[in-house]
C-alpha positions as CSV (number, residue, x, y, z in Angstrom):
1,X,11.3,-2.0,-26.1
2,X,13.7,-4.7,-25.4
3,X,14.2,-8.0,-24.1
4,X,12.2,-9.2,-20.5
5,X,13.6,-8.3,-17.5
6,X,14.3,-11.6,-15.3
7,X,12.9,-11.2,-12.3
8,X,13.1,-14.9,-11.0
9,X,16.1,-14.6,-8.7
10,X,14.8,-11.9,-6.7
11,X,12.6,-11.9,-3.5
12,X,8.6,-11.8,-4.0
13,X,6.9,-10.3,-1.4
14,X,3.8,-8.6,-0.3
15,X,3.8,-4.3,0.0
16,X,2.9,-5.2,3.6
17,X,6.4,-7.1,4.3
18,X,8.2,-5.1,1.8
19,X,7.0,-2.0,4.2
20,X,7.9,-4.4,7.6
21,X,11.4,-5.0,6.6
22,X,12.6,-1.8,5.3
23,X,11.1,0.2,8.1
24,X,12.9,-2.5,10.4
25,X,16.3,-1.8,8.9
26,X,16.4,2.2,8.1
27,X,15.0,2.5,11.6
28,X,18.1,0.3,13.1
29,X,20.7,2.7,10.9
30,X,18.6,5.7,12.6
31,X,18.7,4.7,16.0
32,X,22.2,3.6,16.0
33,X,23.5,6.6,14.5
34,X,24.4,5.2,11.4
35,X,24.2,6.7,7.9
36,X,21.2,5.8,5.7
37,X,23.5,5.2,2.7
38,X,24.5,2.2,4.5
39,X,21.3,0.6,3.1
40,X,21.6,0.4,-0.7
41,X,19.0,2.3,-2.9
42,X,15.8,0.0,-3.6
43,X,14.1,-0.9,-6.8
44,X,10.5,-2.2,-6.5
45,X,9.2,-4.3,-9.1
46,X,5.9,-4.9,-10.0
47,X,2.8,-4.8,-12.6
48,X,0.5,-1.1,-12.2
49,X,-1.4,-1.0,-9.8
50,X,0.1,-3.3,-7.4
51,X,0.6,-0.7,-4.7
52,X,4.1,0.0,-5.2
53,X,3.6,4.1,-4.7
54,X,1.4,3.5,-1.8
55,X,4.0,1.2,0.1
56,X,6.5,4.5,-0.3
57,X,4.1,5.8,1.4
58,X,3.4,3.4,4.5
59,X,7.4,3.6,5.0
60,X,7.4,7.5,5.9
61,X,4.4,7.3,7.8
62,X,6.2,3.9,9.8
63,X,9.1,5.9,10.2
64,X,7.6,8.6,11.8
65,X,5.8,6.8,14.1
66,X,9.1,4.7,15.2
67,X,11.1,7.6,15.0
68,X,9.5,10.7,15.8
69,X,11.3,12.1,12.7
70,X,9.4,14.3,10.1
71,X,9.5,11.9,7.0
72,X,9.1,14.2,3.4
73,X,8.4,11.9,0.6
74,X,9.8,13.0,-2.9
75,X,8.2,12.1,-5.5
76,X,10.1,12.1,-9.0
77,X,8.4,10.5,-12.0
78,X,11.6,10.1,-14.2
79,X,10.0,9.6,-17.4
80,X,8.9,13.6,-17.5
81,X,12.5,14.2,-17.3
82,X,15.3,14.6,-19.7
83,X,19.0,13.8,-18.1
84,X,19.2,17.4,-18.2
85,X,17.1,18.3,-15.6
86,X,17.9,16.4,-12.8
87,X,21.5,18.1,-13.2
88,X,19.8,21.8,-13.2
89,X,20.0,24.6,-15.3
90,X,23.5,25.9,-16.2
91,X,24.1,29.8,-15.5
92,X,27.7,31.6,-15.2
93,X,29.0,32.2,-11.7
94,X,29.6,35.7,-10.2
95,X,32.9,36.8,-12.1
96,X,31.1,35.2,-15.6
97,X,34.4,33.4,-15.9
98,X,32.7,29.4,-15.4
99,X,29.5,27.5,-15.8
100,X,27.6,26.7,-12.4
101,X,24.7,24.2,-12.2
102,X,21.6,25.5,-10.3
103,X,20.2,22.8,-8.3
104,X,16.3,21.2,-9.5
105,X,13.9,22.1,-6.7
106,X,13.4,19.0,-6.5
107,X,16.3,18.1,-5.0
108,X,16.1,20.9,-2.3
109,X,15.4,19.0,1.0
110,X,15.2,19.6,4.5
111,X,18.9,18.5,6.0
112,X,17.6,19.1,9.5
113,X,18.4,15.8,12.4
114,X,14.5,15.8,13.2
115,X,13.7,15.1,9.3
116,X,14.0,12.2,6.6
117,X,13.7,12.6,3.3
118,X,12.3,9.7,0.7
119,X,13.7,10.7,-2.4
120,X,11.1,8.1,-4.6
121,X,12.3,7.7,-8.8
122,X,8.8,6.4,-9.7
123,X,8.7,4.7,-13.3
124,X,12.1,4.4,-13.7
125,X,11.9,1.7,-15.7
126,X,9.8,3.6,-18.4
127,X,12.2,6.2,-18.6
128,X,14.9,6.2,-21.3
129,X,18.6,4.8,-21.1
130,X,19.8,7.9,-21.0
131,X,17.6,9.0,-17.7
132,X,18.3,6.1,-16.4
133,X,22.1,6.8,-16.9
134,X,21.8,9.6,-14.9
135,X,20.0,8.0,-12.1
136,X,23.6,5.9,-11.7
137,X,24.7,9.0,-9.3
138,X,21.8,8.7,-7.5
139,X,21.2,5.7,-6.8
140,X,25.0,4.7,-6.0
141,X,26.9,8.2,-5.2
142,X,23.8,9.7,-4.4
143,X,25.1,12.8,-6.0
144,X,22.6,14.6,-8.9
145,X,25.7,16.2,-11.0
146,X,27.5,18.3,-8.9
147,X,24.3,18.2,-6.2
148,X,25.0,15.8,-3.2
149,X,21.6,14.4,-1.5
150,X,21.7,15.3,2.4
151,X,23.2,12.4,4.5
152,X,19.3,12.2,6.0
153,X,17.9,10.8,2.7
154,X,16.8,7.2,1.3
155,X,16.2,6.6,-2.3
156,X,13.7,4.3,-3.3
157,X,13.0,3.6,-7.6
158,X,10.3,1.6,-8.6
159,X,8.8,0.1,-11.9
160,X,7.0,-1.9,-14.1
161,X,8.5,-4.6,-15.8
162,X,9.1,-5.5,-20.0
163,X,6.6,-8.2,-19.5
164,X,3.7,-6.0,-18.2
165,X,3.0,-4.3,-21.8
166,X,3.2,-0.8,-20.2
167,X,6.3,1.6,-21.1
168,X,8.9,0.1,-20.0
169,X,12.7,-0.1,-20.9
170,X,15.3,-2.6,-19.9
171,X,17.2,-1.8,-17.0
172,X,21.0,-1.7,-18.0
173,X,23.2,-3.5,-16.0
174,X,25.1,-0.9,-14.4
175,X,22.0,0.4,-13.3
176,X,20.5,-2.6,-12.2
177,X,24.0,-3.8,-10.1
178,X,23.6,-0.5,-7.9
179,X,19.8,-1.2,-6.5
180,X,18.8,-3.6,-4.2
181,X,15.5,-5.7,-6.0
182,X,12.5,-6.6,-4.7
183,X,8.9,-7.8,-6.9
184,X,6.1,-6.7,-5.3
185,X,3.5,-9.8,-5.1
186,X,0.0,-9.4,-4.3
187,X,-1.5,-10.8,-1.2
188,X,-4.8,-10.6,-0.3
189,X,-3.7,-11.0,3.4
190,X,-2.0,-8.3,3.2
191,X,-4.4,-5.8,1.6
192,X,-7.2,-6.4,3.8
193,X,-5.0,-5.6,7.0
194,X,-3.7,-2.7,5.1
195,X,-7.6,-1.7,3.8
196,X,-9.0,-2.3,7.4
197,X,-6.7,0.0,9.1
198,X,-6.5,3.1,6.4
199,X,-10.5,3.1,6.2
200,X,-11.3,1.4,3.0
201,X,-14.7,1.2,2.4
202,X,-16.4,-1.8,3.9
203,X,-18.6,-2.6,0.4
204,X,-15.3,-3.0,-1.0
205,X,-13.4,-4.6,1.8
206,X,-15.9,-7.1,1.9
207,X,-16.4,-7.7,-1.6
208,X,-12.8,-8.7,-1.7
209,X,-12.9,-10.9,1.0
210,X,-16.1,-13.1,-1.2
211,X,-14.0,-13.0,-4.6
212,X,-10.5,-12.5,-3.8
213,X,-9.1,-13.4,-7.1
214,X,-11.2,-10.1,-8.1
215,X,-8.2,-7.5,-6.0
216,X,-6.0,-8.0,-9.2
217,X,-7.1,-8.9,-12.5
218,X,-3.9,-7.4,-14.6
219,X,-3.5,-8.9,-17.7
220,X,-0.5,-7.6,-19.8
221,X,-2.1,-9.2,-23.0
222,X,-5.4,-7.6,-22.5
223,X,-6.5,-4.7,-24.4
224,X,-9.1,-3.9,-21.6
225,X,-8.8,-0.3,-20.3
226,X,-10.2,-0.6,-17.0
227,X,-9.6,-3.7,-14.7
228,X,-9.2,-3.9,-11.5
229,X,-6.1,-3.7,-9.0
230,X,-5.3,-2.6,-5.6
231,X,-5.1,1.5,-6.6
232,X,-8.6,0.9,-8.5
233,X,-10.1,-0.4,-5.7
234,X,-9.2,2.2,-3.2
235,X,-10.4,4.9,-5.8
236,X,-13.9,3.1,-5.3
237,X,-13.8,3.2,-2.0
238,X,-13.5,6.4,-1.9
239,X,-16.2,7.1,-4.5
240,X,-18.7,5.6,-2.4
241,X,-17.0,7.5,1.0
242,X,-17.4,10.8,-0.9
243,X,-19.6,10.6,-3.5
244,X,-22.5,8.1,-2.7
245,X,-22.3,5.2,-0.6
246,X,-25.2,3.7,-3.3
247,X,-23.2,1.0,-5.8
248,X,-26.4,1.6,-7.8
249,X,-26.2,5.0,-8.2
250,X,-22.8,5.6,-8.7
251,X,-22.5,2.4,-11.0
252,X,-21.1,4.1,-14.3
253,X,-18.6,5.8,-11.9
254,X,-17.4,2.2,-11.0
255,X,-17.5,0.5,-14.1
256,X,-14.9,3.2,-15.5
257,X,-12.5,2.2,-13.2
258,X,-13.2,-2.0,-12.7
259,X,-14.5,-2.4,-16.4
260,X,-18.1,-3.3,-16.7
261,X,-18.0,-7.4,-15.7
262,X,-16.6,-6.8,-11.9
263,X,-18.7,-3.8,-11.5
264,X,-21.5,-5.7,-12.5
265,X,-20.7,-8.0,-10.5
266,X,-20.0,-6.0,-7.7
267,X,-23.0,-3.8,-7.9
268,X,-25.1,-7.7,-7.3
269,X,-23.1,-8.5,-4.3
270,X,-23.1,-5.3,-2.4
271,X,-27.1,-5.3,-2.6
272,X,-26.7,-8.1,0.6
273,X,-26.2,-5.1,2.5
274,X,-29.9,-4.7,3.0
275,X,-30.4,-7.5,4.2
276,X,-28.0,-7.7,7.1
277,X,-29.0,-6.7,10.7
278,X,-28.6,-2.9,12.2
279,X,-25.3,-2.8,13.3
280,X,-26.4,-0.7,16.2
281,X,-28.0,-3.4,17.8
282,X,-25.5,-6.3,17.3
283,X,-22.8,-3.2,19.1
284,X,-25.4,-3.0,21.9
285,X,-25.7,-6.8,23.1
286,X,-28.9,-7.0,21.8
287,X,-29.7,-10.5,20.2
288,X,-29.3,-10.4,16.4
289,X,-29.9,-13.7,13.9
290,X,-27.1,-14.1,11.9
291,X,-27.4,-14.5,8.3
292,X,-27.4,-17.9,6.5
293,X,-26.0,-17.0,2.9
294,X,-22.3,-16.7,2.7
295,X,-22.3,-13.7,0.6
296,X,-24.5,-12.1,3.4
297,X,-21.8,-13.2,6.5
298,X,-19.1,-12.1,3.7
299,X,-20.9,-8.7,4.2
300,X,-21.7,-8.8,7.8
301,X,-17.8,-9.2,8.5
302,X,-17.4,-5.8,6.5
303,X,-19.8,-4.2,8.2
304,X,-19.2,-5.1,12.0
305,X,-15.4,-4.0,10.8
306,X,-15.7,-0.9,9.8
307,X,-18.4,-0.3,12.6
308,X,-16.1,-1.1,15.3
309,X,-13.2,0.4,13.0
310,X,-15.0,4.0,14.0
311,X,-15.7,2.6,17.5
312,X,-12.6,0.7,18.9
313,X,-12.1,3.0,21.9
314,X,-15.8,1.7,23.3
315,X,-14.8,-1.6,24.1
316,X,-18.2,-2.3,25.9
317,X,-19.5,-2.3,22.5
318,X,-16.2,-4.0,20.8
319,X,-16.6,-7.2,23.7
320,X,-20.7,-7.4,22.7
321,X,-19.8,-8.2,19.1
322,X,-17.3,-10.6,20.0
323,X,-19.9,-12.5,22.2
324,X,-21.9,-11.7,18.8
325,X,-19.2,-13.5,16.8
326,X,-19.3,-16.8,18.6
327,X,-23.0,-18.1,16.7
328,X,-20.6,-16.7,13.2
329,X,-19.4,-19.9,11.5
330,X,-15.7,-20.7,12.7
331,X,-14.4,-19.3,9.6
332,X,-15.8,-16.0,9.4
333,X,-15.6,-15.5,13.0
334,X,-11.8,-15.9,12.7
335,X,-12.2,-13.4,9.4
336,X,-13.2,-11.0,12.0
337,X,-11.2,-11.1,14.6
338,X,-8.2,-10.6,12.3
339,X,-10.1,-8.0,11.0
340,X,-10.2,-6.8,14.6
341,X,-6.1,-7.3,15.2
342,X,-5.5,-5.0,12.5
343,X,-7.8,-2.2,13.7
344,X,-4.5,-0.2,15.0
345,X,-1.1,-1.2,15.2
346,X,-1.5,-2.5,18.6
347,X,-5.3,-3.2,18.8
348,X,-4.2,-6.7,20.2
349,X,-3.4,-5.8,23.1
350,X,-6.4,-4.2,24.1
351,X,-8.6,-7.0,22.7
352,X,-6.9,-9.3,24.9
353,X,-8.3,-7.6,27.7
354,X,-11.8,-8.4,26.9
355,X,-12.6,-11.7,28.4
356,X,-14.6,-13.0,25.7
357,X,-11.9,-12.4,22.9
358,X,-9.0,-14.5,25.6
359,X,-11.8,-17.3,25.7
360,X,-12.1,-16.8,21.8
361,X,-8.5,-17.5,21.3
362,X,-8.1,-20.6,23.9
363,X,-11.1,-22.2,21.6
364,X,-10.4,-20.9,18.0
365,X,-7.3,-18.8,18.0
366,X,-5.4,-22.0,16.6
367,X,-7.4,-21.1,13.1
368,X,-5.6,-18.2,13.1
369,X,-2.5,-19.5,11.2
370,X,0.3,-17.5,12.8
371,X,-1.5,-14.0,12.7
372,X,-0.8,-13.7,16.4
């Protein structure tokens, strides 16, 4: 291991933005023709956990949806390899006079004008110099030895850094001068918006709205082996999707990921859920008391999300929980509605058609702080 990697002149932001402004600029190169090499490669920064991989992810499916392109993400984890095998396997050509280089599956992508391929160098950082050496023709050339990517690919690396305690080597300069940088911060914000629209569950979208500072708990010093971070919680979630929606029952299961003291901790809150109203009737117009405790509004919120997540076509019943939502203190009534907002990517504009959500915003949308 060597020396820490400075990240302090390099933009920090959210996977969310990171996701915004990438998809923003390969889809201007797309629809004006232009090559995707006119973007440099990307190198993500950022602690386990953080969501790096899963922002990869959002990318291809926003560029999809912009472009009506197939997007195919490859996924390399470069510390399996040896600088050897992203070259390929040398054999003799046909007259056994010289050495050819058979190109790493990997490397076989579709070249096709309705595709895009991701090529994404995960953990490049804990690979080796000499790995990392050979990424230089990726990354800049965007040739593997004597391989050329297709002119329809982007390459994105990404990595922890010295400082996290993980395996991690410093970048060399070379390298480092050929990516464009970017540290991956964590923003709560940003992960609920995310965990609202991909179906998180609502025990754990709620619980992170009550104790925030509980979405990322990474502490390089630590010798803890569980703790919690954005990929732990979505592995809850779906725990309790597919295995048992009980906290109770499936509490061992959630300790091993979270460590015992947020499980614990958890597993208290998410027992509020019994006490809160059927959602059924709040959905329905029917009149509902809403709960006094905070940790029991912190769940309602959840709960009428992911409700109307699985209803936002009905808006009869979308418009009675927004007349519901006006007796919700102002601050978890505005919890909600952006809640609401990020249902689908354009879920505003239908909300705006419901009379009671355009009176909602005349009276309280200026709490909003600039979601709108």
């Amino acid at each position: 291991m060597s020396e820490e990697i400075r990240l302090s002149n390099i933009p920090s932001l959210s996977v969310g933005r990171i996701v915004e402004m990438l998809s923003e600029a390969y889809c201007t190169l797309i629809g004006e023709g232009l090559p995707l090499k006119t973007m440099p490669s990307v190198m993500l920064w950022g602690p386990p956990g953080v969501g790096k991989s899963q922002g990869v992810r959002q990318l291809a499916r926003e560029i999809e949806d912009r472009t009506g392109k197939t997007v195919t993400v490859t996924d390399v984890r470069l510390l399996l390899f040896n600088p050897i095998d992203l070259r390929g396997i040398p054999t003799a050509n046909a007259d056994k006079t010289l050495a050819v280089w058979l190109k790493p599956q990997i490397f076989q992508m579709d070249e096709s004008e309705d595709h895009v391929n991701i090529l994404f160098l995960d953990e490049i950082s804990a690979a080796p110099q000499s790995v990392q050496a050979a990424a230089y023709q990726i990354t800049l050339d965007r040739v593997v030895g004597e391989h050329k990517l297709p002119e329809n690919c982007i390459v994105i690396a990404a990595g922890n850094r010295t400082t996290d305690k993980s395996v991690a080597f410093k970048m060399p300069k070379a390298l480092a001068n050929r990516l464009l940088h970017i540290e991956v911060e964590i923003s709560v914000d940003a992960w609920k918006e995310w965990a609202v629209r991909n179906g998180i569950h609502e025990k754990v979208t709620g619980f992170i709205s009550f104790r925030p500072d509980a979405l990322m708990q990474f502490q390089p010093a630590s010798e803890e082996l569980a703790f919690p971070t954005p990929r732990i919680w979505e592995m809850v979630s779906r725990i309790l999707t597919c295995v048992k929606d009980d906290v109770d029952e499936v509490f061992p299961l959630i300790a091993g990921l979270t460590g015992l003291n947020i499980a614990s901790e958890f597993r208290t809150w998410s027992r509020v859920y019994r006490e809160l109203p059927g959602m059924e009737d709040i959905f329905s117009g029917k009149t509902v008391k809403v709960p006094k405790e905070p940790d029991c509004i912190y769940a309602l919120v959840s709960a009428m999300t992911a409700y109307a997540r699985t209803h936002r076509e009905d808006m009869d019943q979308i418009r009675s929980s927004i007349v519901y939502a006006k007796h919700l203190p102002p601050d978890f009534s505005v919890m909600l509605m952006k809640d609401y907002m990020s249902l689908d990517k354009d879920y505003l504009k239908k909300l705006l058609r419901i009379p009671e959500f355009a009176r909602w915003m005349e009276t309280r949308g200026s709490l909003l702080n600039g979601t709108v």
